[in-house]
C-alpha positions as CSV (number, residue, x, y, z in Angstrom):
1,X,-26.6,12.2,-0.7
2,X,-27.0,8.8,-1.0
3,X,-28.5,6.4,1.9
4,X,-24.8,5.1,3.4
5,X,-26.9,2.6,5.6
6,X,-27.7,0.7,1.7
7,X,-25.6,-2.4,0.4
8,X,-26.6,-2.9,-3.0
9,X,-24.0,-6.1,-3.7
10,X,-25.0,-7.4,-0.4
11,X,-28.4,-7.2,-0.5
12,X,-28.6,-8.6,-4.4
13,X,-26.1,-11.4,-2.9
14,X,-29.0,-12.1,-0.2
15,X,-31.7,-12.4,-3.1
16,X,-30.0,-14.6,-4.8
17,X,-29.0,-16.7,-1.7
18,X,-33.1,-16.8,-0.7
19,X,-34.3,-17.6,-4.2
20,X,-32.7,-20.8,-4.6
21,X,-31.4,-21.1,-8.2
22,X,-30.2,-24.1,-9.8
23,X,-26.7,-23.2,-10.7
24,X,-25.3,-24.3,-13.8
25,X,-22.7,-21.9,-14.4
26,X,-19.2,-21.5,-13.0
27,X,-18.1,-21.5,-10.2
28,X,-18.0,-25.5,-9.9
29,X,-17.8,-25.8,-6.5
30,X,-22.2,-25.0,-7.0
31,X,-22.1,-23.0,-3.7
32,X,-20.0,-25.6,-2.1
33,X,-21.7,-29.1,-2.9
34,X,-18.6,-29.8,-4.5
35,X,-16.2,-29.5,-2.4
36,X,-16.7,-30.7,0.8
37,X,-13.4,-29.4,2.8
38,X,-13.7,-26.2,1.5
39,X,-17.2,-25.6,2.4
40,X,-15.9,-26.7,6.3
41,X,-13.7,-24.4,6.1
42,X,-15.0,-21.3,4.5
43,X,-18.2,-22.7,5.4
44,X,-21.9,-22.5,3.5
45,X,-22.8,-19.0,3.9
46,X,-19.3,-17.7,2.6
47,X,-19.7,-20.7,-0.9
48,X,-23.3,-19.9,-1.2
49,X,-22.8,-16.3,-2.2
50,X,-19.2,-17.1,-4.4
51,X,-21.0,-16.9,-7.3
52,X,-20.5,-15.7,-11.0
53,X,-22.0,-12.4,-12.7
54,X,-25.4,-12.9,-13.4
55,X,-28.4,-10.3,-14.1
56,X,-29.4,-9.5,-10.7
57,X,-25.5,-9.0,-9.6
58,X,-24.7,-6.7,-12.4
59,X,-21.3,-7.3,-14.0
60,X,-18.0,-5.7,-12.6
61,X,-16.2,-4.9,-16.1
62,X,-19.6,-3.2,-17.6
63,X,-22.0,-2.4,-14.4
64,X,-25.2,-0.8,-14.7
65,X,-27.6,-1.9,-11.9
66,X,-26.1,-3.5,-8.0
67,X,-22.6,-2.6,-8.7
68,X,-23.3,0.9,-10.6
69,X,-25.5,1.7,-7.4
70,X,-22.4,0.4,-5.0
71,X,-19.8,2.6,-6.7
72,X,-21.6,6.1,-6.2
73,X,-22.3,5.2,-2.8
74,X,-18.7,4.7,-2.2
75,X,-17.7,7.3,-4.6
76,X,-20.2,9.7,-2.1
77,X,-18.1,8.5,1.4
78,X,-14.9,9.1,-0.3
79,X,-15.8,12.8,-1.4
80,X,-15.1,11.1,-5.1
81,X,-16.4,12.1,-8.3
82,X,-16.3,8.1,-9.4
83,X,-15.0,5.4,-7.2
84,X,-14.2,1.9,-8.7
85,X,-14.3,-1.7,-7.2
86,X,-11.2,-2.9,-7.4
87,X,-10.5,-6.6,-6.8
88,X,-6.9,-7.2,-8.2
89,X,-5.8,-5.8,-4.6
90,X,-4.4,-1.7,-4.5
91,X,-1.6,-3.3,-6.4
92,X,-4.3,-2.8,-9.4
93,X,-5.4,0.2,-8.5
94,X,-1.8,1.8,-8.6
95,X,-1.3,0.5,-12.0
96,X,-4.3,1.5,-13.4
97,X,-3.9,5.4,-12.7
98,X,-0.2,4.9,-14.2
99,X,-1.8,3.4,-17.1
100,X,-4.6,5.9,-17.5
101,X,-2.2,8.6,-16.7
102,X,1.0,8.1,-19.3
103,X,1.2,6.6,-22.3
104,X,4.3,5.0,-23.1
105,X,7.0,7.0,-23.6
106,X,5.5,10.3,-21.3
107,X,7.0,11.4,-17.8
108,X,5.9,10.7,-14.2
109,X,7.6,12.2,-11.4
110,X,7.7,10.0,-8.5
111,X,9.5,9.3,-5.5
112,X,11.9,6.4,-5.8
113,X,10.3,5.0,-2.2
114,X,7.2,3.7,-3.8
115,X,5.4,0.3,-3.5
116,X,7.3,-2.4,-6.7
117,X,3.7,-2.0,-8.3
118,X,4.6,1.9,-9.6
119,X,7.5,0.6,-11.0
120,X,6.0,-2.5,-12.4
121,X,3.5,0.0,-13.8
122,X,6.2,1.3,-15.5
123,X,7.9,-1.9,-16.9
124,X,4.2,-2.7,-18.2
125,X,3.1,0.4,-19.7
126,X,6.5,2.4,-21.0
127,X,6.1,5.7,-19.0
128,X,9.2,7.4,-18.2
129,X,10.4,7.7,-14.6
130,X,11.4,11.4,-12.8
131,X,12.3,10.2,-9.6
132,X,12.1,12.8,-6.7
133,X,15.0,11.3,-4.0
134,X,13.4,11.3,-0.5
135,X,15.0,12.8,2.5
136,X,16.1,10.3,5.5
137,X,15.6,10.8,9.1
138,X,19.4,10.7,10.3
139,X,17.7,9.0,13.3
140,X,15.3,6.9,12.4
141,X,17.2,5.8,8.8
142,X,13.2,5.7,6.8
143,X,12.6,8.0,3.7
144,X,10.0,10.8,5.0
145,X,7.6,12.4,2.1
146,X,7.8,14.7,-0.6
147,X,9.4,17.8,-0.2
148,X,7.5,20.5,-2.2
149,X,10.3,22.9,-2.3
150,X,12.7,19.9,-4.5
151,X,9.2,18.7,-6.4
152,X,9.0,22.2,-7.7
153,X,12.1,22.5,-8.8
154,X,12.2,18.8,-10.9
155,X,8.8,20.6,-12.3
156,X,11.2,23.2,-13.9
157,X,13.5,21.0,-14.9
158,X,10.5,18.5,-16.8
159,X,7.5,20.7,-17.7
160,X,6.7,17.4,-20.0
161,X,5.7,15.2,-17.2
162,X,2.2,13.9,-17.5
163,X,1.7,13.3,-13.8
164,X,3.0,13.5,-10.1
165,X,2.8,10.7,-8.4
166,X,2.8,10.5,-4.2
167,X,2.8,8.1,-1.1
168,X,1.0,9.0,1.3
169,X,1.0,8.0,4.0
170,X,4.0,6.2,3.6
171,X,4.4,2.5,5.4
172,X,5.5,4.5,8.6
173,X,2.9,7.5,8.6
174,X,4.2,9.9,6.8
175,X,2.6,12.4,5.1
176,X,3.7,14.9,2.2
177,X,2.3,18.5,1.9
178,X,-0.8,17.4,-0.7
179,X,-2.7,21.0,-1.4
180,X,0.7,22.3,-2.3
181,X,2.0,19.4,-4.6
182,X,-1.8,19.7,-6.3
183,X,-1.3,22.9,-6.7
184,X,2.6,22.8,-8.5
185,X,0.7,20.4,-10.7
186,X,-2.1,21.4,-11.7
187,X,-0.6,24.8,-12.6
188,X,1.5,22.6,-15.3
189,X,-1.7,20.6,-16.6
190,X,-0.4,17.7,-14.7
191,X,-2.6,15.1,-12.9
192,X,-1.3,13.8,-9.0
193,X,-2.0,10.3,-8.8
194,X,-1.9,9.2,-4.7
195,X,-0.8,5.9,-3.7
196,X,-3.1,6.2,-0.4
197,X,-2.8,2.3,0.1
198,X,-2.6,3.1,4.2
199,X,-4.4,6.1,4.5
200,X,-8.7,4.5,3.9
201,X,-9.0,6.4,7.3
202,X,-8.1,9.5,6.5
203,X,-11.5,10.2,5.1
204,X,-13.6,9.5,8.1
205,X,-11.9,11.5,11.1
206,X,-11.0,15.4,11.3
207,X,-8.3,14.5,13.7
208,X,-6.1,12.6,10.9
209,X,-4.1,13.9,7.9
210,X,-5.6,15.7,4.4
211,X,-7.2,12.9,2.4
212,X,-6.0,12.8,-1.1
213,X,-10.1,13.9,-2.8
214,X,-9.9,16.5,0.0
215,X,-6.6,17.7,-1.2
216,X,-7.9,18.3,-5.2
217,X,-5.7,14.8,-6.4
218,X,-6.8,13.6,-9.3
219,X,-6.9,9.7,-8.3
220,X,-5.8,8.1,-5.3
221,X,-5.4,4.2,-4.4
222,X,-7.2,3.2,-1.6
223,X,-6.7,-0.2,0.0
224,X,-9.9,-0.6,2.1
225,X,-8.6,-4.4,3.3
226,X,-6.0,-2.5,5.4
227,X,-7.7,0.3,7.8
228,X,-11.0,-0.1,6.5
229,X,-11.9,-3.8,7.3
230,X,-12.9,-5.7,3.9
231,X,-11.4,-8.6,3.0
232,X,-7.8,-8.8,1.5
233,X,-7.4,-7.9,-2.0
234,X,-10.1,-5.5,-2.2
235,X,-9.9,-2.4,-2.8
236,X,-11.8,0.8,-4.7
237,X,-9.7,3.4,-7.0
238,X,-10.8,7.0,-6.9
239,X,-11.0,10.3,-9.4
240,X,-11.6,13.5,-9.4
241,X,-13.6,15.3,-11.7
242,X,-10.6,16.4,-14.0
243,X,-10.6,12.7,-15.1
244,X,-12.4,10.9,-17.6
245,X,-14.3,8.3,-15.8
246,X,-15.2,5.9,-18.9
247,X,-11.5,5.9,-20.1
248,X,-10.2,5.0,-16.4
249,X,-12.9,2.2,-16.6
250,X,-11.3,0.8,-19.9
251,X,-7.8,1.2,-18.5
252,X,-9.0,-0.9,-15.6
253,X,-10.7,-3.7,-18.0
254,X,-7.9,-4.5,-19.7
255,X,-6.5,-6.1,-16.9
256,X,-8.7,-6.6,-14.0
257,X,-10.6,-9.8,-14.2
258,X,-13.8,-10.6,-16.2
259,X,-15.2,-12.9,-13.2
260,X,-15.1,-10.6,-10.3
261,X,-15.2,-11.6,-6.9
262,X,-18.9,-11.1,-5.6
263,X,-17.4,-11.9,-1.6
264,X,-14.5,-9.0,-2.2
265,X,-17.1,-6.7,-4.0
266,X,-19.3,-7.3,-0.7
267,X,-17.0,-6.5,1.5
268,X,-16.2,-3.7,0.0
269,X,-20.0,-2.6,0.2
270,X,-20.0,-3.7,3.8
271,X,-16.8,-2.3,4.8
272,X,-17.8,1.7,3.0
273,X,-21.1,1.0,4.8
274,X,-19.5,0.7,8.2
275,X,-17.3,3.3,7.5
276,X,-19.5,6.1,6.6
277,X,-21.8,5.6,9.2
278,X,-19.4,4.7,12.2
279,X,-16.2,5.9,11.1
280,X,-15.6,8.7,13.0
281,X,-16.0,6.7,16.1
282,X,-14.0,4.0,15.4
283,X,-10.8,6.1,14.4
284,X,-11.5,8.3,17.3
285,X,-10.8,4.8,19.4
286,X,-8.3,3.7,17.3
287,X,-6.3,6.9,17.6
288,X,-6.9,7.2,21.1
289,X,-5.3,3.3,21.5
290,X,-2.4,4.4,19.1
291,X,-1.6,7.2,21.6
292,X,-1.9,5.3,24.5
293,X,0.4,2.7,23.0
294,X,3.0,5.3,22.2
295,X,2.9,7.0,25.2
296,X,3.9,3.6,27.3
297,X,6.3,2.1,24.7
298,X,8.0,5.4,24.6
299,X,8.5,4.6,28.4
300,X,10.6,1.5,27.8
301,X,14.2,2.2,27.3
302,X,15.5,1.7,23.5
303,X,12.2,2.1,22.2
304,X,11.1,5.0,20.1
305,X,7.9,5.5,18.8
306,X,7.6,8.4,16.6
307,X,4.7,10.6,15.8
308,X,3.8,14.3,15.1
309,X,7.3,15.6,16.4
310,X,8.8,14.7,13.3
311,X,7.1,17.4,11.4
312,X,9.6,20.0,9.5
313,X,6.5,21.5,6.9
314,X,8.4,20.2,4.3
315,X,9.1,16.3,4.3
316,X,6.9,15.9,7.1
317,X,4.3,17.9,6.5
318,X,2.0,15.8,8.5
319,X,1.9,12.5,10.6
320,X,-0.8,9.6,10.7
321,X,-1.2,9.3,13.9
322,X,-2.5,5.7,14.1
323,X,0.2,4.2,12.8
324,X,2.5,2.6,15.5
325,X,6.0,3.2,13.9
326,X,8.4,2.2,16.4
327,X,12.5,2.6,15.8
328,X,14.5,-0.2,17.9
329,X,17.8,0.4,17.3
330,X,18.5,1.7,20.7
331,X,17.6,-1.7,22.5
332,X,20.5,-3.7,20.2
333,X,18.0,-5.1,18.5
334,X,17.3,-5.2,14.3
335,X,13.2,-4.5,13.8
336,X,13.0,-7.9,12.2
337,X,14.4,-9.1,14.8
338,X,11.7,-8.2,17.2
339,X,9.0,-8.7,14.6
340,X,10.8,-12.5,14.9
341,X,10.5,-12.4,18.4
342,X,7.0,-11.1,19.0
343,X,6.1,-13.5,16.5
344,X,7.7,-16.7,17.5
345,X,7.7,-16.6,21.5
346,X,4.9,-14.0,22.3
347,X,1.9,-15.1,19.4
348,X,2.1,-11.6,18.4
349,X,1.8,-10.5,14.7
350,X,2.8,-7.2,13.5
351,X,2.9,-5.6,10.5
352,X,6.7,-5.8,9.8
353,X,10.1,-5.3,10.7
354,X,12.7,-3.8,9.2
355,X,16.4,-3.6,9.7
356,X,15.2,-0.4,12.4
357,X,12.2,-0.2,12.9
358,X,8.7,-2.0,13.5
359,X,4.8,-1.0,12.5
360,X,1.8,-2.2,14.7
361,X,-1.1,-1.8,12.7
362,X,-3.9,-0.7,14.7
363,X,-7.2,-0.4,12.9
364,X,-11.1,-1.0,13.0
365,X,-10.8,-4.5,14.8
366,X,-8.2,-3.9,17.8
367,X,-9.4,-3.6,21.3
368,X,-7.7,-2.1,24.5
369,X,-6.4,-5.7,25.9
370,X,-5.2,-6.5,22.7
371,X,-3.0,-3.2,23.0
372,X,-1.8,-3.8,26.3
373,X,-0.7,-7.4,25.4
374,X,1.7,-6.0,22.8
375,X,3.0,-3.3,25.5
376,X,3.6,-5.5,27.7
377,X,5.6,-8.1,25.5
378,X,7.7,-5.3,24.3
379,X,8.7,-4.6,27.5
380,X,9.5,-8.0,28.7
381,X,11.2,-8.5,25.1
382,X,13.5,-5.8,26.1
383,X,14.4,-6.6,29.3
384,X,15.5,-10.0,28.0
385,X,16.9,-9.3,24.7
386,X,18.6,-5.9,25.3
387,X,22.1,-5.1,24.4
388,X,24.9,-2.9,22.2
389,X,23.8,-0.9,19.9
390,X,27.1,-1.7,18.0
391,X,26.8,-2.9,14.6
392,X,23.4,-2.4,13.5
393,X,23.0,-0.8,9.9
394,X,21.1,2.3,10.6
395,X,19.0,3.5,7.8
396,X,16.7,1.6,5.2
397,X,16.6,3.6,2.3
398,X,19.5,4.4,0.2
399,X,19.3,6.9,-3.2
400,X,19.7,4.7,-6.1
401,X,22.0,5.4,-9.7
402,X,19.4,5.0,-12.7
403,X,21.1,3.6,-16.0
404,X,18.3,2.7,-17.8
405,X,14.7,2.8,-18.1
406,X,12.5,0.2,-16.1
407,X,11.1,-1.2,-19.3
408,X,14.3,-1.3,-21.0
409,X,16.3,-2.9,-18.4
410,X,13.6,-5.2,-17.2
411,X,12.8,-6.7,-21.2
412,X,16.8,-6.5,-22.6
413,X,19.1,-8.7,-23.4
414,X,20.7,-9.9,-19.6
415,X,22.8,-12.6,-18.1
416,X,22.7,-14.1,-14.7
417,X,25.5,-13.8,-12.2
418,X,26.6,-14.6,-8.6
419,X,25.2,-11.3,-6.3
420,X,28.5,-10.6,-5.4
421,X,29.8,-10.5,-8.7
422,X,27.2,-8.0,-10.1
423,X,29.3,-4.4,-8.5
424,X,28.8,-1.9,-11.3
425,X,26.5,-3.5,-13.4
426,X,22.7,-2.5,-15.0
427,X,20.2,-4.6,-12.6
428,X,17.3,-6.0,-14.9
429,X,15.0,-7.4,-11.8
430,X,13.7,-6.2,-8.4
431,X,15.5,-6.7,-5.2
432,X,12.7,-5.2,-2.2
433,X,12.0,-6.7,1.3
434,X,8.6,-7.4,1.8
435,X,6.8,-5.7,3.3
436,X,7.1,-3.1,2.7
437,X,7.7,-3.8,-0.7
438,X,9.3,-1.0,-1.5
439,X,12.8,-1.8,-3.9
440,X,16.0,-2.1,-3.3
441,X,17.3,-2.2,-6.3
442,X,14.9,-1.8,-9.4
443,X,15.2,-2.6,-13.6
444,X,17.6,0.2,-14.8
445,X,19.5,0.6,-11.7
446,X,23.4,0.4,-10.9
447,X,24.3,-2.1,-8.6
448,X,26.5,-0.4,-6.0
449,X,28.8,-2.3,-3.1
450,X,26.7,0.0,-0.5
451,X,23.7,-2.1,-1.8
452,X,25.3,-5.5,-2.0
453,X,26.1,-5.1,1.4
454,X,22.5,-3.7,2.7
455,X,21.3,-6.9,0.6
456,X,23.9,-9.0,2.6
457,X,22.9,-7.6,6.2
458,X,19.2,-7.6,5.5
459,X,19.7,-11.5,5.1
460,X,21.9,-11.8,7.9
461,X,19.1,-10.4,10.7
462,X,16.5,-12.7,8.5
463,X,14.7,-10.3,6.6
464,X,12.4,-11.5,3.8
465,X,14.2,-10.7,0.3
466,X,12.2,-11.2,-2.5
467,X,12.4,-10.2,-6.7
468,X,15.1,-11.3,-8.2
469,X,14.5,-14.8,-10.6
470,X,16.6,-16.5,-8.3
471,X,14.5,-17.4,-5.2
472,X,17.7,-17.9,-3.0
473,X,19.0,-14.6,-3.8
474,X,22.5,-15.4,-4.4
475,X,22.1,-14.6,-8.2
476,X,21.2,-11.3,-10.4
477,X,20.1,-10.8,-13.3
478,X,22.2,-7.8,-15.2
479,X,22.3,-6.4,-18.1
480,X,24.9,-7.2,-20.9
């Protein structure tokens, strides 16, 4: 092993900084001399190290020296056999194990809750869709995981699939029965890619579900700008030793950037550093706020915030504990509505809200008071804004009709028309709230008066729509 106390990136980043070259290459801001308001804002330290690839930084597309040295140590935290930088965000990273996975025309199974960049994968690259439908908590209306008694049994039914791919976690902390769904694979020669965009954590605490390297996957996702603490967009892709490294790299380089971002790359250095050495600690806090947190919302009426009680060993085979999912349809109220209202008369950001429920995410940065603030304005939000139950739509996921293949449907011949005119018809475009970002309505899929009227409702309570060409989201794009 590895020092995990080193920073290559960093530490070249420093060099550079302390030697004072004369830049004439790009960036043309020349660490900030040319732009002034930037360099207040971002300020000098961030501009001096924005820099271009250059000999002592290695280059992200080919790397052999800083970043090379950077990428095992990460690859070494994450229990990896190659780990790669990843600055297009996980969106990237999700498209890449597609890509590297299926060529066009090949199968992946899938669950049909999965983040628009799957799907985009497969607009972009041709693979085939199997999608797995999830099961719905009556209750709490989300999709849970994948079961592996219904995986197994689309297996039968498409021995040709090239790959299984998995959430998990899912937005709300749910996790699928990993060893098992390696196991249905790998017995037909198929890799599991793991979308494990909310689950960086799971590697650095035994209290915390299976994470995917752990579980024998073959590549997982990892955004490390959500639990891990590097900046937004960053992100490192992972494989297991079943996978051929060099091609992943060159499915990665045809798309990924040639000018990498040397302040994403280092936070990403910075970020594994942290993690490896002071991980354990930090999630043992962070799992010991989420369950205070639970404990006392779960003591206001209307509230429910769910947890390890929803396990059945099939759809919910585990739970992520620090994830505060929180249902809201017993206080009257929509989760967007109380994202709204935490939001606009408390100062208080969460993750999202959807039509019934809301996610705090707590990670390496919250603190105790911070915690008790949103508590507290929960409960004071309820007590004001508490009423009927009556009328609320109560679930968020609903199993869609595939037509036609995402490529097909997405690239074909289509005409626009007004959203309520569009019952019965081949959707060419995405229809998702975001977050999560998880669709609605996808290329290929029949547009059904159960969805026009989630669409509808979701507007109503002021949920954020997004997709479709038309940014006001009264028209559709259909196929003719």
């Amino acid at each position: 092993m590895r020092d995990q106390n080193r920073m290559p990136i960093m530490e070249a980043l420093q060099e550079v900084r302390s030697s004072r070259v004369l830049p004439f290459d790009v960036p043309g801001h020349k660490q900030g001399k040319g732009n002034r308001e930037l360099t207040e804002f971002l300020g000098e330290q961030c501009l001096s190290v924005d820099v271009n690839s250059m000999k002592p930084l290695d280059n992200l597309c080919h790397p052999t020296s800083v970043i090379r040295e950077a990428e095992i140590l990460a690859a070494e935290a994450f229990r990896a056999h190659q780990a790669f930088f990843m600055v297009g965000g996980t969106t990237s990273s999700v498209q890449s194990m597609v890509f590297a996975a299926c060529k066009e025309g090949e199968k992946i199974i899938l669950p049909r809750n999965v983040h628009r960049s799957a799907i985009n994968a497969l607009i972009i690259g041709g693979a085939v869709p199997v999608y797995v439908n999830p099961q719905v908590d009556d209750r709490l209306g989300i999709a849970l995981g994948m079961d592996p008694v219904e995986l197994e049994q689309v297996i039968r039914q498409n021995p040709d699939a090239k790959a299984i791919l998995v959430n998990n976690p899912t937005y709300y902390g749910i996790c699928s029965d990993l060893k098992r769904i390696v196991a249905l694979a790998h017995e037909q020669d198929m890799l599991v890619l793991v979308d494990e965009a909310h689950g960086t954590h799971f590697y650095f605490s035994d209290e915390l579900p299976l994470a995917a390297m752990d579980g024998g996957a073959d590549m997982a996702a990892v955004s490390m700008h959500k639990s891990g603490g590097s900046l937004t967009q960053s992100s490192f892709l992972l494989t297991g030793e079943r996978v051929n490294a060099d091609y992943v790299r060159q499915i990665i380089n045809l798309s990924q950037t040639t000018s990498g971002s040397y302040l994403l790359m280092a936070s990403l250095d910075i970020a594994r550093k942290n993690m490896a050495i002071h991980g354990k600690e930090i999630f043992r806090e962070v799992i010991a706020l989420a369950q205070y947190a639970r404990r006392e919302i779960n003591a206001i009426s209307g509230y429910y915030a769910y947890a390890k009680e929803l396990i059945n060993g099939g759809s919910v085979f585990d739970f992520d504990i620090t994830k505060l999912s929180v249902n809201t349809l017993d206080t009257g109220l929509a989760g967007i509505e109380v994202y709204d209202i935490l939001r606009d008369e408390y100062g208080i950001q969460i993750e999202f809200g959807d039509l019934g429920n809301i996610l705090a995410y707590l990670s390496v940065g919250d603190r105790e008071p911070d915690v008790e603030r949103l508590v507290t304005a929960l409960a004071d939000l309820q007590r004001r804004y508490k009423k009927e139950r009556t009328g609320l739509l109560d679930h968020e996921y609903i199993s869609p009709v595939v037509a036609a293949g995402p490529k097909q449907a997405f690239f074909g011949k289509k005409q626009s028309l007004p959203i309520e005119e569009t019952e019965g018809r081949i959707c060419s475009e995405f229809v998702m709230l975001y977050p999560p970002g998880i669709p609605i309505l996808a290329p290929g899929e029949r547009i059904t008066r159960e969805i026009l009227d989630y669409i509808r409702y979701a507007r109503e309570k002021g949920c954020l729509v997004t997709g479709p060409e038309d940014m006001g989201i009264s028209r559709l794009n259909v196929l003719v």
